[in-house]
PDB file with one MODEL, atoms N, CA, C and O in Angstrom:
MODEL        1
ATOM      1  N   UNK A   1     130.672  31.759  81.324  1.00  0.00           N
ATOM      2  CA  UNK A   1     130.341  30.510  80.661  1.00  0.00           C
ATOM      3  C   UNK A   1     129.577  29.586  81.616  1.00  0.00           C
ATOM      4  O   UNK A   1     128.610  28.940  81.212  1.00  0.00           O
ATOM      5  N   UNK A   2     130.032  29.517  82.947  1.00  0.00           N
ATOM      6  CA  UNK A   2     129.230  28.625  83.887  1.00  0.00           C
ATOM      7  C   UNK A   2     128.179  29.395  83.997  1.00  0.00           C
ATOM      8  O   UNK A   2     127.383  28.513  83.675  1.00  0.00           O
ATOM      9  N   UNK A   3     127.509  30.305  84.183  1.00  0.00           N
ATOM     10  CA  UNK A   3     126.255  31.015  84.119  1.00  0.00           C
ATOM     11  C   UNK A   3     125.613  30.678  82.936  1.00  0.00           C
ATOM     12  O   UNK A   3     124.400  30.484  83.013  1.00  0.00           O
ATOM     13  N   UNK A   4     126.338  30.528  81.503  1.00  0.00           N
ATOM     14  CA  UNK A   4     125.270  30.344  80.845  1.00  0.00           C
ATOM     15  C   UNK A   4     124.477  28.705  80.775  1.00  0.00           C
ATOM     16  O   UNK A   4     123.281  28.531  80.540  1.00  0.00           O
ATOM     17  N   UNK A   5     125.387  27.736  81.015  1.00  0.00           N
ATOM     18  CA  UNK A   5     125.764  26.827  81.399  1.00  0.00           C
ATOM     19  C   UNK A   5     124.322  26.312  81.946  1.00  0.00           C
ATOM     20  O   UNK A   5     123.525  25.596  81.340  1.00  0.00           O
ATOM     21  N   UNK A   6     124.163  26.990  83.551  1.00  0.00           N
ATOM     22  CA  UNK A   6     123.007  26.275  83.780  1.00  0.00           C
ATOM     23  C   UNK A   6     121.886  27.385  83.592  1.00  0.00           C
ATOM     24  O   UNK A   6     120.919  27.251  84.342  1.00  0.00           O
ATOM     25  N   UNK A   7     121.866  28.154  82.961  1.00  0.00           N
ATOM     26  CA  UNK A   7     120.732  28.987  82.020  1.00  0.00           C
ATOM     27  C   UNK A   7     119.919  27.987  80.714  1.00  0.00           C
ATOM     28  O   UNK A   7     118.825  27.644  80.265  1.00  0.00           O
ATOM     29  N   UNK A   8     121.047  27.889  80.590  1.00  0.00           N
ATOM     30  CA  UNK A   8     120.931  26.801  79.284  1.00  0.00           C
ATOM     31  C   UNK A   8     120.437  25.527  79.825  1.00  0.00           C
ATOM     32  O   UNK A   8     119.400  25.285  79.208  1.00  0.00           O
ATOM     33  N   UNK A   9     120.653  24.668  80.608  1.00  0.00           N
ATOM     34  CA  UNK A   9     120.531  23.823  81.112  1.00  0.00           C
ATOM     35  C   UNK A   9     119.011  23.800  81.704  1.00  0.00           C
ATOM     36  O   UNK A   9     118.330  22.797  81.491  1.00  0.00           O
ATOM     37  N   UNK A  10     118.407  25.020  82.533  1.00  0.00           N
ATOM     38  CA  UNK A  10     117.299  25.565  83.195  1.00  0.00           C
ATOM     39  C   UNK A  10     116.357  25.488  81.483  1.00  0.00           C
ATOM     40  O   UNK A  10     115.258  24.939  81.412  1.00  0.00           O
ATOM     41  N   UNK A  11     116.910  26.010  80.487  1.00  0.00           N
ATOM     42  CA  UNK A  11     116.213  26.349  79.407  1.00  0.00           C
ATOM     43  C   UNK A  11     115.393  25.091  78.793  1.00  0.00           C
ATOM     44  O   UNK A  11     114.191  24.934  78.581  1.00  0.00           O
ATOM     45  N   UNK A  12     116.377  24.369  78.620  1.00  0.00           N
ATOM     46  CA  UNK A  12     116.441  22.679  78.240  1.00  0.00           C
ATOM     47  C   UNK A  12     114.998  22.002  79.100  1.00  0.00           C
ATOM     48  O   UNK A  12     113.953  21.548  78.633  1.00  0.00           O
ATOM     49  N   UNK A  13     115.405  22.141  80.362  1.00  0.00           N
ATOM     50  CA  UNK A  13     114.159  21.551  81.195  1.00  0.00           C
ATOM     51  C   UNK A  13     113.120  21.941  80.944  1.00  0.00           C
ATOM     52  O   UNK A  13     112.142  21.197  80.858  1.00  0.00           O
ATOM     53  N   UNK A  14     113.074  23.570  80.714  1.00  0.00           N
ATOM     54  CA  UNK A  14     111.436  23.970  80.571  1.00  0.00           C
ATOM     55  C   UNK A  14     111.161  23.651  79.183  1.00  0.00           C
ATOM     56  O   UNK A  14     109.979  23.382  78.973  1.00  0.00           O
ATOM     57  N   UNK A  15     111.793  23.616  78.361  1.00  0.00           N
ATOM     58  CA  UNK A  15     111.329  22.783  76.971  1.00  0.00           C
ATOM     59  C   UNK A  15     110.359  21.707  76.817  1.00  0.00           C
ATOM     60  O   UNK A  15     109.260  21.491  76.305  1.00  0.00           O
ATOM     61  N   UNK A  16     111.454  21.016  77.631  1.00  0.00           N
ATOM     62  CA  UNK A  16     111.077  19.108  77.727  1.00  0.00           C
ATOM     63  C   UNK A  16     109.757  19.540  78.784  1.00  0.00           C
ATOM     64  O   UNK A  16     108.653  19.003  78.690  1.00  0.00           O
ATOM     65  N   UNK A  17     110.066  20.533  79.729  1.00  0.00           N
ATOM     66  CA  UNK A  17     108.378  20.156  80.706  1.00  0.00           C
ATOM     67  C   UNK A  17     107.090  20.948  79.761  1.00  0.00           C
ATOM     68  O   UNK A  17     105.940  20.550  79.576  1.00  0.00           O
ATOM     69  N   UNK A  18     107.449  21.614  79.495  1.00  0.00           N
ATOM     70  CA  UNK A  18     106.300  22.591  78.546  1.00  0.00           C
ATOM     71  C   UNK A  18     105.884  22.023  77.129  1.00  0.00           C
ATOM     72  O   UNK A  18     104.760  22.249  76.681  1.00  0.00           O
ATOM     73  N   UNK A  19     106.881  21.232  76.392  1.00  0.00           N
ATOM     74  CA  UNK A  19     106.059  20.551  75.297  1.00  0.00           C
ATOM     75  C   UNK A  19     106.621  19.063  75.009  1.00  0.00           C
ATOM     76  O   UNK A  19     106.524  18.745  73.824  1.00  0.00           O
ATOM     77  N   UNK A  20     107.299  17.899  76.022  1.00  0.00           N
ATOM     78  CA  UNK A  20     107.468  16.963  75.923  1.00  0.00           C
ATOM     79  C   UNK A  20     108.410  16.928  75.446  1.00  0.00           C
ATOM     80  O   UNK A  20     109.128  17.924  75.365  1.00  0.00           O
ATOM     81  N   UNK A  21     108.831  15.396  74.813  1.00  0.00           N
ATOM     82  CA  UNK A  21     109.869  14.853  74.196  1.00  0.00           C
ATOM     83  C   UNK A  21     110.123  15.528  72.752  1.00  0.00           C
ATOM     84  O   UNK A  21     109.447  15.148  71.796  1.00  0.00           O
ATOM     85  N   UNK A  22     111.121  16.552  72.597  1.00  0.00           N
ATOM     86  CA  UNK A  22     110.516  17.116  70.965  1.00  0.00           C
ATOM     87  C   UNK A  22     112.110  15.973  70.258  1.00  0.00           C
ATOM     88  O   UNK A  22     113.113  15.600  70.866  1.00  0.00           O
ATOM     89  N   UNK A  23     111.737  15.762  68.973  1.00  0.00           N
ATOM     90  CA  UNK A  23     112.887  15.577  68.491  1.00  0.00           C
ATOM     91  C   UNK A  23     113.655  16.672  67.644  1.00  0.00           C
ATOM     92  O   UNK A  23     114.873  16.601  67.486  1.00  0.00           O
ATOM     93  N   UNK A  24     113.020  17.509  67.201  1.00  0.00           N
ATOM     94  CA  UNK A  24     114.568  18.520  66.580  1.00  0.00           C
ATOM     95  C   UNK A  24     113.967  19.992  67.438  1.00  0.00           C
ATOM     96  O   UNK A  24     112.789  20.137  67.765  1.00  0.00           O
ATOM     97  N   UNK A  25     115.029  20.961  67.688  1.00  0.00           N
ATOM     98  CA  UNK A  25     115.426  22.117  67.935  1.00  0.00           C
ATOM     99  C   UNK A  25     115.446  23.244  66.968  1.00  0.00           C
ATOM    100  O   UNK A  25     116.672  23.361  66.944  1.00  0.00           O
ATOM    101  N   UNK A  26     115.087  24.031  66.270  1.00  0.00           N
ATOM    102  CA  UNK A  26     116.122  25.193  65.299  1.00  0.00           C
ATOM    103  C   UNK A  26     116.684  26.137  66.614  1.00  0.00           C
ATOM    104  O   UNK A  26     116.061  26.533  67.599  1.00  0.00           O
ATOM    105  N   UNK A  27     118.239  26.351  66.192  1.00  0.00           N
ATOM    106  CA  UNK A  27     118.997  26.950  67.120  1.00  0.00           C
ATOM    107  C   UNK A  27     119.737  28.198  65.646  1.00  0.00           C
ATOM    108  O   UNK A  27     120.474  27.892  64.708  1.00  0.00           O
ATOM    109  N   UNK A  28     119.200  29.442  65.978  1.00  0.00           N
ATOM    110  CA  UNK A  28     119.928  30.422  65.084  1.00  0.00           C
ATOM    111  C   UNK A  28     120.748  30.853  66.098  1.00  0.00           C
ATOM    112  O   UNK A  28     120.032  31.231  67.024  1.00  0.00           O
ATOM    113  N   UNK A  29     122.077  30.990  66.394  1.00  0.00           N
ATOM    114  CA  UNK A  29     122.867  31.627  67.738  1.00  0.00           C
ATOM    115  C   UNK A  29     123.675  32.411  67.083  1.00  0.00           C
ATOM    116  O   UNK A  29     124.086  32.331  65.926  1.00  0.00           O
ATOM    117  N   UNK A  30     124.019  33.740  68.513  1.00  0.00           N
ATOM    118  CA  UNK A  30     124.038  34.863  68.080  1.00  0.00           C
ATOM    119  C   UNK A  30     125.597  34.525  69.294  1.00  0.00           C
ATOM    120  O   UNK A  30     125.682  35.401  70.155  1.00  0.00           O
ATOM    121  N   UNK A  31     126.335  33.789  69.354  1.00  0.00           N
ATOM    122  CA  UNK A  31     126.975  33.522  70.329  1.00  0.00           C
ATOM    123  C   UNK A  31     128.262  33.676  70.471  1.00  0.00           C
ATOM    124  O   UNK A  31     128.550  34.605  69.716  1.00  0.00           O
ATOM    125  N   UNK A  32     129.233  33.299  71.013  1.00  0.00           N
ATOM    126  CA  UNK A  32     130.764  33.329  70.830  1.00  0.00           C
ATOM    127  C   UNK A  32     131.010  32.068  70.683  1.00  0.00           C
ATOM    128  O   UNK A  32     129.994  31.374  70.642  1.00  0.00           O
ATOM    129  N   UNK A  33     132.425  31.286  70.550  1.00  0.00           N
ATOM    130  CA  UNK A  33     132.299  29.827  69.821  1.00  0.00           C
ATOM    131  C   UNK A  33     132.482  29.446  71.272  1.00  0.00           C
ATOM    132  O   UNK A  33     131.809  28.421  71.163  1.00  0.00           O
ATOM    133  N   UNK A  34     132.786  29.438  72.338  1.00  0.00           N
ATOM    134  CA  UNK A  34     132.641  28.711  73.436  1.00  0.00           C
ATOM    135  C   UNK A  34     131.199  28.307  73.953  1.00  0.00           C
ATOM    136  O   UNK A  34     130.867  27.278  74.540  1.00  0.00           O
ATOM    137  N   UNK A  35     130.383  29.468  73.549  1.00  0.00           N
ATOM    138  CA  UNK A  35     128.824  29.009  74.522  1.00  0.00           C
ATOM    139  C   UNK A  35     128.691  28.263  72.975  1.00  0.00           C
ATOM    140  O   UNK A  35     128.589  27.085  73.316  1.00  0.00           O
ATOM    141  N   UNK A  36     128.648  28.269  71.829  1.00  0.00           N
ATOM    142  CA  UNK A  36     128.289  27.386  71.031  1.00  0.00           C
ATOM    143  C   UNK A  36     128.625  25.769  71.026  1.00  0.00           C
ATOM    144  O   UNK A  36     127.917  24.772  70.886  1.00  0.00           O
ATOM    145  N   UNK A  37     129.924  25.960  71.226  1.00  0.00           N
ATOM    146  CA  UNK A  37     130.357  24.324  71.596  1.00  0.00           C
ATOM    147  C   UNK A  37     129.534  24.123  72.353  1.00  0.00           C
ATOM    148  O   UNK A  37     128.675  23.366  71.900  1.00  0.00           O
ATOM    149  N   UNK A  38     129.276  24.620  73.858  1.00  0.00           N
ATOM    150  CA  UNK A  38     129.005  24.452  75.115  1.00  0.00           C
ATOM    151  C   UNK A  38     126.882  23.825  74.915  1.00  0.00           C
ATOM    152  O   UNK A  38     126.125  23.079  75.537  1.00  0.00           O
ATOM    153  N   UNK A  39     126.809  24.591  73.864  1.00  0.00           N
ATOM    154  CA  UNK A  39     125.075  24.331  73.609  1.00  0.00           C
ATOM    155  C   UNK A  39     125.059  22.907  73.029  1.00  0.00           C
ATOM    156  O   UNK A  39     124.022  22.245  73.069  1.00  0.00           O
ATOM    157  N   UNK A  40     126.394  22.340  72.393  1.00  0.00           N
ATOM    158  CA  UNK A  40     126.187  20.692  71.697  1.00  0.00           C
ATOM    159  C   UNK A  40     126.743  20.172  72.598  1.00  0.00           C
ATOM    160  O   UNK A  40     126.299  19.028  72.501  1.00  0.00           O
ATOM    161  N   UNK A  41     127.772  20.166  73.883  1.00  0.00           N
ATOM    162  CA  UNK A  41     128.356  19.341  74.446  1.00  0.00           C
ATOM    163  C   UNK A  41     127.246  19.415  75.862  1.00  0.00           C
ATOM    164  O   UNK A  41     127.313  18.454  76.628  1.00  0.00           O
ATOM    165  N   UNK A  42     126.590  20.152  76.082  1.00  0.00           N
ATOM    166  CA  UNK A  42     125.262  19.907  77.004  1.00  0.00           C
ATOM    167  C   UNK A  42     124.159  18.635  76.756  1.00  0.00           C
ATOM    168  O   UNK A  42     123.444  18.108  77.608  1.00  0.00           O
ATOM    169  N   UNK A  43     124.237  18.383  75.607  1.00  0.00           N
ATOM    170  CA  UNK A  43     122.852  17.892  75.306  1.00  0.00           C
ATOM    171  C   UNK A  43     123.162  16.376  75.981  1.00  0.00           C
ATOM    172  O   UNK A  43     124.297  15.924  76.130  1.00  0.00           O
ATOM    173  N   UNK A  44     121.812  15.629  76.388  1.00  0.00           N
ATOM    174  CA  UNK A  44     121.655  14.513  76.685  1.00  0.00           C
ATOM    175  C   UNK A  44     120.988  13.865  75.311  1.00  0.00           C
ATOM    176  O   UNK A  44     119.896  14.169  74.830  1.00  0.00           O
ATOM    177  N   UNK A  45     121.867  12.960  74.844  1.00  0.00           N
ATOM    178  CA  UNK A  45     121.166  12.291  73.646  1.00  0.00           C
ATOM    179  C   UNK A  45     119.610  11.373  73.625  1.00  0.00           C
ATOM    180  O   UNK A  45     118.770  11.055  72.784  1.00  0.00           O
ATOM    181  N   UNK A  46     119.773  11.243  74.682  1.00  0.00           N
ATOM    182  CA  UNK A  46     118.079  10.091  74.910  1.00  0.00           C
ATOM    183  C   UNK A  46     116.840  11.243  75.442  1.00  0.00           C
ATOM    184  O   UNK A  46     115.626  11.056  75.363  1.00  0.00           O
ATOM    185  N   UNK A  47     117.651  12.675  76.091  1.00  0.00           N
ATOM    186  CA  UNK A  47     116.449  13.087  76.540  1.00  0.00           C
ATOM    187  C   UNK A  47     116.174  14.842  75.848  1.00  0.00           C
ATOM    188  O   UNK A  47     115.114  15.463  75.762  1.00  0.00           O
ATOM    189  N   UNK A  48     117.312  15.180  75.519  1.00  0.00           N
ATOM    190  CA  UNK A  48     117.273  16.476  74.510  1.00  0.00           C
ATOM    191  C   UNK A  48     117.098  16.400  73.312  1.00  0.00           C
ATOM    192  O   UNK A  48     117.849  15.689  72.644  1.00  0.00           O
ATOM    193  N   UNK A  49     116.004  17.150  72.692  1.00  0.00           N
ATOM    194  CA  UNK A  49     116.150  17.298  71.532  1.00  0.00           C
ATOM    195  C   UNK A  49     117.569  17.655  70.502  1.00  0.00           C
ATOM    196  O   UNK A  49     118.651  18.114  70.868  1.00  0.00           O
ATOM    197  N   UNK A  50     117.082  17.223  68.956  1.00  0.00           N
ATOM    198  CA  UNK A  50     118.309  17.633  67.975  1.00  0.00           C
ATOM    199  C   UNK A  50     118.575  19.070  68.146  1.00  0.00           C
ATOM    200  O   UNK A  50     117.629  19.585  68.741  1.00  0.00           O
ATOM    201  N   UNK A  51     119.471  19.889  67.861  1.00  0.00           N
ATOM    202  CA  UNK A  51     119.827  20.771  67.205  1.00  0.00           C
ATOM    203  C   UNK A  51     120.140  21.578  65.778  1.00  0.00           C
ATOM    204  O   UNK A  51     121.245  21.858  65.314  1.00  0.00           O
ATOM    205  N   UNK A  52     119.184  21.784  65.379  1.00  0.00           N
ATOM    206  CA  UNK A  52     119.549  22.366  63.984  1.00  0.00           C
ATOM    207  C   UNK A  52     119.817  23.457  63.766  1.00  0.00           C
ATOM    208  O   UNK A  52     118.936  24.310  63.662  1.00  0.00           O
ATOM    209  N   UNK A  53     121.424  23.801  63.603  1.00  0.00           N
ATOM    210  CA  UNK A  53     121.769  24.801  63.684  1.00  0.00           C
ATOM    211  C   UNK A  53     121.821  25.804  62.533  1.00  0.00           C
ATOM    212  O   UNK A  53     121.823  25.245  61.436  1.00  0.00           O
ATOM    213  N   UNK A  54     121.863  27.097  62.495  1.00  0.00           N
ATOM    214  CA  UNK A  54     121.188  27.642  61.291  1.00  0.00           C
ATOM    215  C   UNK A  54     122.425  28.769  61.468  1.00  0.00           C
ATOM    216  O   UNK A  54     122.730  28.959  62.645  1.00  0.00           O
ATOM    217  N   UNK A  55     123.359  29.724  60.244  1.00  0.00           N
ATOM    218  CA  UNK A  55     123.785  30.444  60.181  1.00  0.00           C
ATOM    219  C   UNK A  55     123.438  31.534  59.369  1.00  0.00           C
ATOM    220  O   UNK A  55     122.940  31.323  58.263  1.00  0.00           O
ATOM    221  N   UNK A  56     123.687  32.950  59.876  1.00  0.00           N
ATOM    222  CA  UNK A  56     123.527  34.386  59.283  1.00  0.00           C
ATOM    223  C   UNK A  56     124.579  33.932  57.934  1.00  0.00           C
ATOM    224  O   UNK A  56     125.572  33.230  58.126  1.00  0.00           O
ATOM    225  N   UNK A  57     124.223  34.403  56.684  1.00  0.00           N
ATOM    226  CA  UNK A  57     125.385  34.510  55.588  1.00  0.00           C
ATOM    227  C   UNK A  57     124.874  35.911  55.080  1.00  0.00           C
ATOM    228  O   UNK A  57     124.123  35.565  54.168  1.00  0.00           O
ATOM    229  N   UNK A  58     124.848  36.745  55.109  1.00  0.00           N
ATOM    230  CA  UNK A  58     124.439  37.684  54.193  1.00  0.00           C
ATOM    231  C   UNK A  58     124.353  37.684  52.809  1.00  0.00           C
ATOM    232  O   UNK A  58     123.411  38.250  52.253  1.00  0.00           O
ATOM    233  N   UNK A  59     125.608  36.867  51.913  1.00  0.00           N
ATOM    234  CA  UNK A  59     125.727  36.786  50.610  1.00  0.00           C
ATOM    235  C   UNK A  59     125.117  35.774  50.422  1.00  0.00           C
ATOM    236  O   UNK A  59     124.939  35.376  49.271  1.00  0.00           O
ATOM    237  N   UNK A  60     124.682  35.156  51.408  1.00  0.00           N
ATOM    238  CA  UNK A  60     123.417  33.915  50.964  1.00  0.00           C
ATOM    239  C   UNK A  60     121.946  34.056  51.330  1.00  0.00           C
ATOM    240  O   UNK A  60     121.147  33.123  51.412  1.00  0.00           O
ATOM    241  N   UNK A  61     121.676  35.434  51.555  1.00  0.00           N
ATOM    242  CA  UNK A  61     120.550  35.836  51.552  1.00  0.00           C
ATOM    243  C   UNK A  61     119.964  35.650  53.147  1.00  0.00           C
ATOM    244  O   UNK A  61     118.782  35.710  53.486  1.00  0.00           O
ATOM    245  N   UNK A  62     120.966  35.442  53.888  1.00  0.00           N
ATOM    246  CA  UNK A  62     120.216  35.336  55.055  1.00  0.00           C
ATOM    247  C   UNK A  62     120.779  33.926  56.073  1.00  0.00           C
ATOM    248  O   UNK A  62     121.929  33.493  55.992  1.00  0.00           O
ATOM    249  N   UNK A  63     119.799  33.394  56.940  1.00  0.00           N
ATOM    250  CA  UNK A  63     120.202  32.397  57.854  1.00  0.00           C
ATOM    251  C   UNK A  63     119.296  30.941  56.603  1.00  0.00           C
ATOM    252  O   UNK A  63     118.283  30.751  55.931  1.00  0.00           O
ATOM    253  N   UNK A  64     120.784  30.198  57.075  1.00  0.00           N
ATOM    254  CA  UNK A  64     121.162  29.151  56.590  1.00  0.00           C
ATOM    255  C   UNK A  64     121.169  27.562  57.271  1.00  0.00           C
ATOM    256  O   UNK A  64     122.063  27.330  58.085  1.00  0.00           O
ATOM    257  N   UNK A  65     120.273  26.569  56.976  1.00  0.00           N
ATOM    258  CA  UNK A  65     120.611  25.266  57.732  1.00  0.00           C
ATOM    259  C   UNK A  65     122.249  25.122  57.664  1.00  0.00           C
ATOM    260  O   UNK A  65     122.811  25.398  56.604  1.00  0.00           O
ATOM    261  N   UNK A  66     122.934  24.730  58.694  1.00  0.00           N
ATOM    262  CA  UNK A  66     124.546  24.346  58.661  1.00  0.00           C
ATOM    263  C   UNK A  66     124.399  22.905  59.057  1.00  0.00           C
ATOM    264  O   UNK A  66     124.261  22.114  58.124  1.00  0.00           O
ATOM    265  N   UNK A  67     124.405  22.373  60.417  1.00  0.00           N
ATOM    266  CA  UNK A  67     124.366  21.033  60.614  1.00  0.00           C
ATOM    267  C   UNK A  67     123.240  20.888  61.692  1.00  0.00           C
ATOM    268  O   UNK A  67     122.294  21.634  61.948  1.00  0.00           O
ATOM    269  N   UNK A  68     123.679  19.556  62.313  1.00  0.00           N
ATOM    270  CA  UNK A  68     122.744  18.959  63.088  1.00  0.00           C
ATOM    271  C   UNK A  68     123.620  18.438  64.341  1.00  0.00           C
ATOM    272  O   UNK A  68     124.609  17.737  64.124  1.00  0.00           O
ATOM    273  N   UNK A  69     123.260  18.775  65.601  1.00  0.00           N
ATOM    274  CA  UNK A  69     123.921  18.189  66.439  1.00  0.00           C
ATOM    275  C   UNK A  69     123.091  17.375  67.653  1.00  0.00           C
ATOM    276  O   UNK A  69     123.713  16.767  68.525  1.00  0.00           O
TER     277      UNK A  69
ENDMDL
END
């Protein structure tokens, strides 16, 4: 988890340096629920983009908007 931690963190930066201030994210994650928490409790609100998180449903035809973090 601390590895992904500042992977994620490393990820974040090259975002913000490679295309600026974005305001939303799409995040489809393929994850366990710890690195998932861990991807909304990272964020800096003034300098990370939103998160829009999207889920696999199969009986709903596929990946799905869920929320926003």
């Amino acid at each position: 988890l601390d590895g992904f931690r500042v992977a994620y963190q490393k990820l974040m930066g090259q975002i913000i340096k490679e295309h600026g201030i974005l305001n939303k994210v799409n995040l489809f994650p393929a994850v366990p629920a710890p690195v998932a928490v861990l991807c909304g409790r990272e964020l800096l609100p003034k300098v990370h983009p939103i998160l829009r998180v999207y889920d696999y449903d199969k009986s709903e035809g596929g990946f799905n908007f869920k929320l926003e973090v």
